[in-house]
C-alpha positions as CSV (number, residue, x, y, z in Angstrom):
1,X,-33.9,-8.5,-0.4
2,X,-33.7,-7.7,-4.0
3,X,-31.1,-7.5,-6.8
4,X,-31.3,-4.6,-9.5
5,X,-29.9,-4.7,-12.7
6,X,-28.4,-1.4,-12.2
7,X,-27.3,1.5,-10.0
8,X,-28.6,4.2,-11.5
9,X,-30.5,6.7,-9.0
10,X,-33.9,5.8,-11.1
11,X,-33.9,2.3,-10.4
12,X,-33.0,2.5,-6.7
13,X,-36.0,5.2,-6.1
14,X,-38.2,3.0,-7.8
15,X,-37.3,0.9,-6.0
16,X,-37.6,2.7,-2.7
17,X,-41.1,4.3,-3.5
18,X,-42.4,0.3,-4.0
19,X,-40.9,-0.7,-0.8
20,X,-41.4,2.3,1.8
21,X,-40.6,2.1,5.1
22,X,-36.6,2.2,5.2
23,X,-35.4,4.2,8.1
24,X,-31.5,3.7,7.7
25,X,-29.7,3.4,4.6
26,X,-25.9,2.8,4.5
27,X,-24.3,3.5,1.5
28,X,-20.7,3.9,-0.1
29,X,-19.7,7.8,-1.7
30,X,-21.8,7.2,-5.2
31,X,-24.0,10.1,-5.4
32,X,-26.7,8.2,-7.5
33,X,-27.7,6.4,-4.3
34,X,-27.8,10.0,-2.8
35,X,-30.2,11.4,-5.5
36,X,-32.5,8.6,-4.8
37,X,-32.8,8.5,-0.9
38,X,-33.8,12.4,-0.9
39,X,-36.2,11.7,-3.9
40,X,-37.7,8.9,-2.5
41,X,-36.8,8.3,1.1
42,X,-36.5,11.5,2.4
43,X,-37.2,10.7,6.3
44,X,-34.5,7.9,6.2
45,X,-31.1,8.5,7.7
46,X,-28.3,8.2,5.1
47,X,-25.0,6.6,6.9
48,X,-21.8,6.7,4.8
49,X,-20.1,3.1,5.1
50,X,-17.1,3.2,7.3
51,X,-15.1,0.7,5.0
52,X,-15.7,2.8,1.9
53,X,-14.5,5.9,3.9
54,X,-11.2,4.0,4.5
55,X,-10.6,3.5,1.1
56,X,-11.5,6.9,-0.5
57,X,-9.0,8.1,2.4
58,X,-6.2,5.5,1.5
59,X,-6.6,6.6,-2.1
60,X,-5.8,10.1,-1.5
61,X,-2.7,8.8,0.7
62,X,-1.3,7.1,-2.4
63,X,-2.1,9.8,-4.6
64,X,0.0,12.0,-2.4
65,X,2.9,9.4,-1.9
66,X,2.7,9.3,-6.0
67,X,3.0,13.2,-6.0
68,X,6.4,13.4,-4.1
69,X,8.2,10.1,-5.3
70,X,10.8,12.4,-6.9
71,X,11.3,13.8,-3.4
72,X,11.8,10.7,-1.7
73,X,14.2,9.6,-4.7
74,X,16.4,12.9,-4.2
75,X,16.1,11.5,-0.1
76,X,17.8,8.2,-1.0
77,X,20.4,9.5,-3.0
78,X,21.4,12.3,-1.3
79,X,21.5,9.6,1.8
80,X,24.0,7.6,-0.4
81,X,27.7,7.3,0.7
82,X,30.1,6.9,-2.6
83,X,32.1,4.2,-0.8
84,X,32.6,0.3,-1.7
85,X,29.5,-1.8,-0.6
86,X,30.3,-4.6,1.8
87,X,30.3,-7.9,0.8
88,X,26.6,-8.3,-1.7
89,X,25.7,-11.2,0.1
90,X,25.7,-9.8,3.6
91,X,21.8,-7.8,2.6
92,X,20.9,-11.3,1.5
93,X,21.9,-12.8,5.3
94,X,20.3,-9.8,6.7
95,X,16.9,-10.1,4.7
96,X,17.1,-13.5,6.1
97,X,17.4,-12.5,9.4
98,X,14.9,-10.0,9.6
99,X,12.4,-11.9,8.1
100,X,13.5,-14.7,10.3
101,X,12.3,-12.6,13.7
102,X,9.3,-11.2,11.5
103,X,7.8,-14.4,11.1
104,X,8.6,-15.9,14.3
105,X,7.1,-13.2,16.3
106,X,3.8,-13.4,14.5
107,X,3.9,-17.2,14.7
108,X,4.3,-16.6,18.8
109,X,1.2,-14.3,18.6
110,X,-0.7,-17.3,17.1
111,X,-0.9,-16.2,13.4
112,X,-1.6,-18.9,10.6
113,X,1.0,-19.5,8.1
114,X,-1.8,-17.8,6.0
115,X,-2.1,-14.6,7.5
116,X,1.7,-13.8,8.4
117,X,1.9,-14.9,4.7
118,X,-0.9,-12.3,3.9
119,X,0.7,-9.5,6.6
120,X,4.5,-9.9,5.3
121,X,3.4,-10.6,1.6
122,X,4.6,-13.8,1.6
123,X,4.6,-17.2,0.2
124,X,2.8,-19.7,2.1
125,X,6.0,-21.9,1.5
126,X,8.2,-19.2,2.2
127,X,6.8,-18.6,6.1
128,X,6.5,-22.6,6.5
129,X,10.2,-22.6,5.5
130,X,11.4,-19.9,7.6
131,X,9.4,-21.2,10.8
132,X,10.3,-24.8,10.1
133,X,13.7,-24.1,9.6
134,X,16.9,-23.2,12.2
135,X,18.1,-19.6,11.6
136,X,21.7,-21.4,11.0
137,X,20.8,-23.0,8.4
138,X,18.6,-20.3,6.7
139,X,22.0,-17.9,6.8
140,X,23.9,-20.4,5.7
141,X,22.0,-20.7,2.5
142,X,21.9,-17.3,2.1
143,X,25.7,-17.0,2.1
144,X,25.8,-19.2,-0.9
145,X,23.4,-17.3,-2.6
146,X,24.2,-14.6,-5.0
147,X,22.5,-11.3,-5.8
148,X,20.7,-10.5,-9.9
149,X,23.1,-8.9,-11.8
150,X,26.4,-9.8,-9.7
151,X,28.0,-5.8,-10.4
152,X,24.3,-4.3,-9.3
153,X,25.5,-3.7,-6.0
154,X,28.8,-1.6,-6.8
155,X,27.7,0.8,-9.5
156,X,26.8,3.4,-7.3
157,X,30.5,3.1,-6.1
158,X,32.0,2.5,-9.6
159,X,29.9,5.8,-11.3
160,X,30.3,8.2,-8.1
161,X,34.1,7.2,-8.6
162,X,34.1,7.4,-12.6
163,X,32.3,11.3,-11.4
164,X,35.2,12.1,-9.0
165,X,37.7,11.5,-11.4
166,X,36.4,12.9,-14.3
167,X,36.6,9.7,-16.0
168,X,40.5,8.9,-15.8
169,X,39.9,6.1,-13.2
170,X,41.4,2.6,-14.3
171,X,38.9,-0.5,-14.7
172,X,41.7,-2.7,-13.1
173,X,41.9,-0.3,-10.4
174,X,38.1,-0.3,-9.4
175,X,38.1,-3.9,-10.1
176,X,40.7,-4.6,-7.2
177,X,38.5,-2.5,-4.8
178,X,35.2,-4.1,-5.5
179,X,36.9,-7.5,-5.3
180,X,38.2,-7.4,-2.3
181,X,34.8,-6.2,-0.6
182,X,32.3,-9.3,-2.3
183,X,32.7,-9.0,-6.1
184,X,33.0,-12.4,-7.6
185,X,32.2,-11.2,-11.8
186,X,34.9,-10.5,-14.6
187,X,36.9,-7.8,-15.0
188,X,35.5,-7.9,-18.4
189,X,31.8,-6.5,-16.3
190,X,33.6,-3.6,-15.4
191,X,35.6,-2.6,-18.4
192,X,32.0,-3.2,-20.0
193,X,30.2,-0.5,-17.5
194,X,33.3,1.8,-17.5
195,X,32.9,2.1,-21.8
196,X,28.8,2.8,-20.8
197,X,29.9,5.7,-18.2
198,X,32.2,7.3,-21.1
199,X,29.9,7.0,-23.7
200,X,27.2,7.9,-21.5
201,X,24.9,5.3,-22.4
202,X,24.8,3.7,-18.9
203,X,21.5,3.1,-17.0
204,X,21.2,5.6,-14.5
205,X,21.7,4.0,-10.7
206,X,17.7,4.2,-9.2
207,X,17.7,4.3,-5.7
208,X,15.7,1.8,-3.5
209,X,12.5,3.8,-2.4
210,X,9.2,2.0,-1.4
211,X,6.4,2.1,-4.2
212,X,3.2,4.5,-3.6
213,X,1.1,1.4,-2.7
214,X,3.4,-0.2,-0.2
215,X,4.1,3.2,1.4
216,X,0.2,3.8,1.8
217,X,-0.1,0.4,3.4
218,X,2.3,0.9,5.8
219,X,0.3,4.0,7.1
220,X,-3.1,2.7,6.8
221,X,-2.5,-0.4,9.1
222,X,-2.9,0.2,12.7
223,X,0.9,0.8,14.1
224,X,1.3,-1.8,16.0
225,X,0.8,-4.6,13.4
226,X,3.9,-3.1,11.2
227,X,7.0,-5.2,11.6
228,X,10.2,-3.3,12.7
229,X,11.7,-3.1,9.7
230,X,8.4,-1.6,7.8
231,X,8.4,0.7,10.8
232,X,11.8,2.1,10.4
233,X,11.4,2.5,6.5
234,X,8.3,4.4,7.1
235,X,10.4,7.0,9.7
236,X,12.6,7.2,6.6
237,X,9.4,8.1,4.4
238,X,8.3,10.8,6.9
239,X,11.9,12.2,7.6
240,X,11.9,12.3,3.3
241,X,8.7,14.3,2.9
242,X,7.2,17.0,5.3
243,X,3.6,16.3,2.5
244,X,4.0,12.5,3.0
245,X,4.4,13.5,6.9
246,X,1.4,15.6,7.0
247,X,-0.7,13.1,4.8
248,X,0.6,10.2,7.2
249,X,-0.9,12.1,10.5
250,X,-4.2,13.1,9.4
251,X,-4.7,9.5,7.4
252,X,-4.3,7.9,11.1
253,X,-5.9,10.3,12.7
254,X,-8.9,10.0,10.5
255,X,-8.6,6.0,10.6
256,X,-8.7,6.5,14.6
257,X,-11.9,8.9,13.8
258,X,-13.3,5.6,12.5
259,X,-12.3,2.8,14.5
260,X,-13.6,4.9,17.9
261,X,-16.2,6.1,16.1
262,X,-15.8,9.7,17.3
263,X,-17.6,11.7,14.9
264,X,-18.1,14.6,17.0
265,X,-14.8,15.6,15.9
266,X,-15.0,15.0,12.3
267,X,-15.0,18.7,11.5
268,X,-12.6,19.7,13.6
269,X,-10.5,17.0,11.3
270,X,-11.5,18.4,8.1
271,X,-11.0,22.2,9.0
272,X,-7.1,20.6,9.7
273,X,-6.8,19.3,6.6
274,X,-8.4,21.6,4.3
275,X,-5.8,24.0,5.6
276,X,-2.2,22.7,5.6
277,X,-2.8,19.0,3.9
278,X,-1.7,18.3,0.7
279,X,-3.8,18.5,-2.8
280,X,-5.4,14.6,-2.4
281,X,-6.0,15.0,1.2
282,X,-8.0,18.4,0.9
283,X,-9.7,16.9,-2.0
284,X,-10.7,13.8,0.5
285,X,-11.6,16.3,2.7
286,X,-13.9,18.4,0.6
287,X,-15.6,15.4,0.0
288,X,-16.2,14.9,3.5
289,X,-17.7,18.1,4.0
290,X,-20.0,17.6,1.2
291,X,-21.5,14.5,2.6
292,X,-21.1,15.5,6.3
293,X,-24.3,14.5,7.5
294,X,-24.0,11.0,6.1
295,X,-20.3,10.8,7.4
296,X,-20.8,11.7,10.9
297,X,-23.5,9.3,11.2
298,X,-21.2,6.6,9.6
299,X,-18.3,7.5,12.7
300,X,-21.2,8.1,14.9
301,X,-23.7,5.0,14.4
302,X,-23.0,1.2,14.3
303,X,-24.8,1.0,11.3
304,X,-22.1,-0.1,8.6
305,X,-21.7,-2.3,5.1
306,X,-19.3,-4.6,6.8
307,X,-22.0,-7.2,7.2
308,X,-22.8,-7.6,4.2
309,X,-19.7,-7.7,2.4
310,X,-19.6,-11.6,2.3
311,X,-22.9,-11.4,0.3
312,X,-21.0,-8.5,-1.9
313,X,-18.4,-11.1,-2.5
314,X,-20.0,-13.7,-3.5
315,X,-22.6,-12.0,-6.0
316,X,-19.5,-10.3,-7.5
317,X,-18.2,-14.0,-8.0
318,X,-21.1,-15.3,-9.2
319,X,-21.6,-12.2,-11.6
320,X,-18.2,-13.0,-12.9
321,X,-18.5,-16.5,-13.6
322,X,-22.1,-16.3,-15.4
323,X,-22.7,-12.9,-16.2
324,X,-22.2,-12.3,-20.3
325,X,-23.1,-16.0,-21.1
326,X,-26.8,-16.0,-19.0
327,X,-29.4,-13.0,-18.6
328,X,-29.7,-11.0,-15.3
329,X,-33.0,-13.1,-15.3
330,X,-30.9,-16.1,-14.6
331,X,-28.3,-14.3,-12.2
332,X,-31.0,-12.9,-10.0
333,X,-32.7,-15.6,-8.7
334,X,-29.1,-17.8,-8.4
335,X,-28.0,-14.6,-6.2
336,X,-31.2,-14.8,-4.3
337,X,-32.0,-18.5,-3.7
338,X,-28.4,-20.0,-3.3
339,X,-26.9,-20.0,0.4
């Protein structure tokens, strides 16, 4: 075992040609450590990491989902009926249920409070709560709770009205109707949004649409690990975007490439998506190509970096905490002698 002070393809050849011998060498997608092998280790078997794989792949997902967030957005609205909301506080009491059921499945499956946490993206506090707790008493706090911004909820029904009516719409009038369906703010709120509309100065109403990120993790997972809920919003996704559709099959597909590790069809994948894919995902997949050897091994082989991630870890801590204030001199035997 060794540490280098860099990654550059001339150190690790160096390195290789003063300790021969290496038959397999897993590696992420850098191309200095490509350089080197060939120079130097030219008889060993390159094997691209499987975990590295994943994440160049889940990159290219949220590159796409980035790409068509105007397209979902146009989805959501289009979706949109211009008709009074129902009482605000009922999507608090339904939050509260479904999360209710989220947490209480996992905690039948055995999860920790720390995982469901980590699966939900949750507070710690927040799961202990909810699996502590009766569900009465969970929607009865939540019917005393209130929504930010207590007229959020009714501006998409106060502008598509102010639009129907060409702006000769009385603020008492929509005032009565949001009222009697949850509204509990001034009438002074609305008269105050009604001037915006006319002047046109208002804040446009954004529709509720899953981030890139959140949208990539949902596909990434295996699908039986998604809650109902992030289910259902990802068939809203995919019914949104035929690109986000197409990037969403041949991310699983590929993520089922690597969990079987069946790399004899690994080109049959990438002829797929180099046709009909979007941009990102025939840009992953020109990659692929590029390093096939090494990839097919990686969904071939058991050889992977997976073990040794812990040891990753922790030198990227210890780098972190000492590196800048003491030499690499100092850092490489502390990476090498401590356990």
């Amino acid at each position: 075992m060794d540490v280098l002070p860099d990654r550059t393809s001339e150190r690790f050849a160096a390195w290789l040609k003063d300790h021969p011998g290496a038959e397999i060498i897993c590696r992420d997608r850098a191309s200095a450590y490509t350089k080197a092998v060939r120079e130097a280790a030219p008889d060993a078997l390159e094997v691209a990491d499987r975990w590295h794989l994943l994440q160049n792949l889940s990159a290219a997902v949220e590159k796409t989902c980035h790409q068509h967030r105007n397209c979902l957005r146009k989805h959501a609205e289009q979706a949109t009926e211009p008709t009074v909301p129902e009482l605000s506080r009922t999507q608090i009491i339904e939050r509260t249920r479904h999360r209710y059921e989220d947490i209480h499945r996992l905690v039948e499956k055995g999860w920790t409070i720390s995982a469901i946490g980590r699966r939900l993206n949750l507070d710690r506090k927040t799961v202990r709560r909810f699996r502590d707790t009766d569900l009465d008493e969970l929607l009865a706090s939540a019917r005393d709770r209130r929504p930010n911004g207590v007229l959020e909820p009714f501006k998409a029904y106060l502008n598509a009205r102010f639009t129907e009516t060409q702006g000769q719409v009385s603020g008492t009038r929509l005032f009565q109707d949001i009222y009697q369906c949850g509204y509990r703010g001034s009438r002074q709120v609305v008269r105050k949004h009604l001037a915006a509309l006319r002047a046109g100065t208002a804040e446009p109403v954004r529709a509720d649409i899953p981030s890139p990120r959140k949208i990539t993790s949902w596909i990434m997972r295996p699908r039986e690990t998604l809650t109902d809920s992030q289910d259902r919003r990802l068939l809203e996704v995919r019914l949104a975007c035929p690109d986000v559709t197409r990037a969403c099959d041949l991310a699983r597909a590929f993520a089922d490439l690597v969990r079987h590790r069946h790399g004899f069809l690994l080109l049959e994948w990438i002829r797929q998506a180099e046709q009909d894919a979007p941009k990102p995902m025939q840009g992953f997949a020109g990659f692929l190509r590029q390093d096939l050897d090494a990839v097919t091994a990686g969904l071939t082989l058991e050889w992977s970096s997976g073990v040794v991630e812990g040891h990753v870890n922790r030198v990227k801590t210890l780098k972190r905490a000492m590196y800048g204030r003491a030499s690499f001199e100092l850092l490489r035997p502390r990476i090498l002698t401590q356990p």
